[in-house]
N, C-alpha and C positions, 0 to 999 in steps of 0.2 A: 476490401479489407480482409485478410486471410484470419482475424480471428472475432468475425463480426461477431454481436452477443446474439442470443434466442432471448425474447421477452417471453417471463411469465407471466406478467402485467404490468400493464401501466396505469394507474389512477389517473382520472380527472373526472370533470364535473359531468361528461357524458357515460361514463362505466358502468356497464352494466352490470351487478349486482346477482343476478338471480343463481347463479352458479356457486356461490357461497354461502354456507349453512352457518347455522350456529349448532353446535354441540354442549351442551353445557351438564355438569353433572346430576342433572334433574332425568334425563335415561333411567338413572337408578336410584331415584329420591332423593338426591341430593337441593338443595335450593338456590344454588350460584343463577345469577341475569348476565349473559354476553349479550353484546349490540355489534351490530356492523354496520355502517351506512357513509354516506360520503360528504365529508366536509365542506362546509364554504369555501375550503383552499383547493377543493379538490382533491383530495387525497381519503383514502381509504381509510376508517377510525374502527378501532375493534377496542370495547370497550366494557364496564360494567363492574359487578361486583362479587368477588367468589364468597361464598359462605362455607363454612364447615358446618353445618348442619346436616343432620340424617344422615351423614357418613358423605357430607360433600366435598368438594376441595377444585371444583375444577372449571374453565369456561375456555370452549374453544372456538376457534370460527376456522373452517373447513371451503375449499375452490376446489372445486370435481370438474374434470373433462375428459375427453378422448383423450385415450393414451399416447404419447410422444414417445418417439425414437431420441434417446440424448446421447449416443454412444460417443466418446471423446470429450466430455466437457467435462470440467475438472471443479468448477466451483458456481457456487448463488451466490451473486450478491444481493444484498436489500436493500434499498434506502429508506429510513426510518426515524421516527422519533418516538421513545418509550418513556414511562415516567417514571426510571432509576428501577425498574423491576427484572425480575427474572425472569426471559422467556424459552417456550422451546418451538424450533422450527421444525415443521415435522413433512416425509416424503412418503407416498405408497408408490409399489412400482406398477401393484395393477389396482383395478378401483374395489376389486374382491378379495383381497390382500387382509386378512386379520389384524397383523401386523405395521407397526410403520416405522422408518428411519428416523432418526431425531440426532437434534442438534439443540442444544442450550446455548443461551446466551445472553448478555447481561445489557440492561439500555443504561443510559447518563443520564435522559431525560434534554438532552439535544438530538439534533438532525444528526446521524452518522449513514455511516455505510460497513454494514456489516458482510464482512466473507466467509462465506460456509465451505468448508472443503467436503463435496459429495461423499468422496470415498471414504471416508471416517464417518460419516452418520452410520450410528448402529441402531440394533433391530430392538424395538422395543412391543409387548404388549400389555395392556392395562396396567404400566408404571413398570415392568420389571423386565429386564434387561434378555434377551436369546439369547440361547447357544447355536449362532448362526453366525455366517458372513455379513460384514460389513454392506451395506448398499453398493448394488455391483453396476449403477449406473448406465442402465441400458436403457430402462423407459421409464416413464410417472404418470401417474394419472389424477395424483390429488396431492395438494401442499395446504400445512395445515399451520397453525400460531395457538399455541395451549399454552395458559398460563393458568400455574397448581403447585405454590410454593408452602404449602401448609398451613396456610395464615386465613383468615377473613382480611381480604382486603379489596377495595378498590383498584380498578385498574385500567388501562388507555394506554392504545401502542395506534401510532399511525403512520400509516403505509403510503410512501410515493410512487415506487417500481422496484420491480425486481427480475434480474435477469440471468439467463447463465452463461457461463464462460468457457474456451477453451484455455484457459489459463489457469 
């Protein structure tokens, strides 16, 4: 197949887990709870509740690995189910990277498949936008799912696979 996918992952019941943190905004006294762990279906669940307290707002859960070569692929997809919330996908290109790419995106609260065009994720740090280039799409080393829509709220995004594309 000339435009076979690269898996970023694939969920199921045997996944290994260890390689994904939780970040959540308690780093800085904030009091948000994320969960990550894997469902009876098999699939990845990133979960919990953000708070706005002590200046919180935020829960993320973070996949770190050796850096990858991506040069030529044009997009992620995800397959997902969110529960009608606001998410952001987020890219580092090395795993010392201050910085990270982001992508926003909106769930229904059904199974979709979301497409991310690489080259439009732009550089963001601690919420506020560079004056840099766009994600240049050569390597990654960590993909991230932060959800920090200003609110206290509950929340649950679950994850099937996600792959990249020459497309």
């Amino acid at each position: 197949m000339p435009h076979e996918p690269l898996s970023v992952f694939d969920f199921n019941s045997e996944s290994d887990l260890s390689n994904w943190i939780i970040m959540d905004d308690v780093v800085m006294g904030g009091r948000s709870d994320g969960n990550f762990e894997i469902n009876q279906d098999g699939n990845g669940i990133f979960f919990g509740k953000v708070s706005l307290e002590n200046n919180g707002g935020f829960s993320s859960v973070q996949y770190r690995f050796e850096e990858k070569a991506i040069q030529n692929y044009k997009t992620c997809t995800i397959h997902l189910k969110g529960d009608g919330k606001s998410y952001q996908f987020r890219i580092k290109s090395k795993k010392f990277d201050a910085h990270s790419y982001i992508f926003h995106f909106e769930t229904t609260g059904e199974w979709e498949t979301i497409e991310i065009p690489l080259g439009e994720m732009y550089p963001s740090f601690r919420g506020r936008k560079l004056d840099m280039p766009d994600f240049p799409v050569e390597e990654f080393s960590q993909i991230s799912f932060l959800i920090s829509n200003k609110k206290a709220e509950n929340f649950s995004l679950e994850l099937d696979w996600m792959n990249l594309s020459k497309v």
